[in-house]
C-alpha positions, 0 to 999 in steps of 0.5 A: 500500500506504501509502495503504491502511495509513493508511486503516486506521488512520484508520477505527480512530481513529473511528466507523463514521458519523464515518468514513462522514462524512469518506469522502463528497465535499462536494459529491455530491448522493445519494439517502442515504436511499433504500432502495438506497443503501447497496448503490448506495454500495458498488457505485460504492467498487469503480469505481477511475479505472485512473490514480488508486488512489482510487475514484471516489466517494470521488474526487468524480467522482460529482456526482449520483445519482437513483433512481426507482420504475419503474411497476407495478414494484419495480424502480428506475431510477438515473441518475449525473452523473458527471465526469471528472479532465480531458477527456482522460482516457484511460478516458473512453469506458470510465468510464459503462460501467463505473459502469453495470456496477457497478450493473445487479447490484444487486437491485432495479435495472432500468434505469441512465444514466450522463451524463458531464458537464463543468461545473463542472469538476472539481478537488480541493476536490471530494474527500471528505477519506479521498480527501485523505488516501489521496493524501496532499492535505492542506489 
């Protein structure tokens, strides 16, 4: 509840961009000028890792997003890189599934892969920095 109150209040001290800025991981590779992705981005802020009350795109799970025309076709094919907190997550059989249920509802969505890959490993530096601050991680 605290985290949410201090998330608030960080969006009102700054521009909808400057926020947009702070709230996307470093290191994410996505495809922001895509047609899509602006619902694509929205989408995966509603998938939460059950452990930690951060979504995981904000989190830095995300690694990688790719969106393809399909041939002959308006519809979109998009493929995830995505990680996990440790091996050892318990919901590690469950997070594809649920990424893909986050997205196959979009308009325009056809077909969606999720890979779980391990390298590099995540870590927190991998964060974006509203993530830092929801779980109260600075520097």
């Amino acid at each position: 509840m605290e985290a949410m109150a201090n998330e608030d209040m960080f969006k009102q001290s700054m521009s909808e961009e400057e926020y947009d800025d702070l709230a996307t991981p470093p290191n994410a590779e996505v495809p922001k000028d895509h047609v899509l992705w602006s619902a694509i981005d929205s989408a995966l802020r509603e998938v939460y890792d059950p452990e930690i009350p951060v979504n995981i795109f904000e989190l830095g799970l995300i690694y990688k997003i790719d969106v393809s025309k399909q041939e002959n076709s308006d519809q979109y094919d998009i493929y995830v890189e995505m990680t996990l907190t440790s091996p050892a997550c318990p919901v590690a059989q469950e997070m594809p599934g649920m990424v893909q249920n986050a997205l196959f509802p979009l308009d325009g969505v056809a077909d969606v892969d999720v890979d779980i890959i391990w390298d590099p490993p995540w870590d927190p530096s991998m964060m974006a920095e509203t993530a830092k601050l929801q779980l109260n991680m600075f520097g």
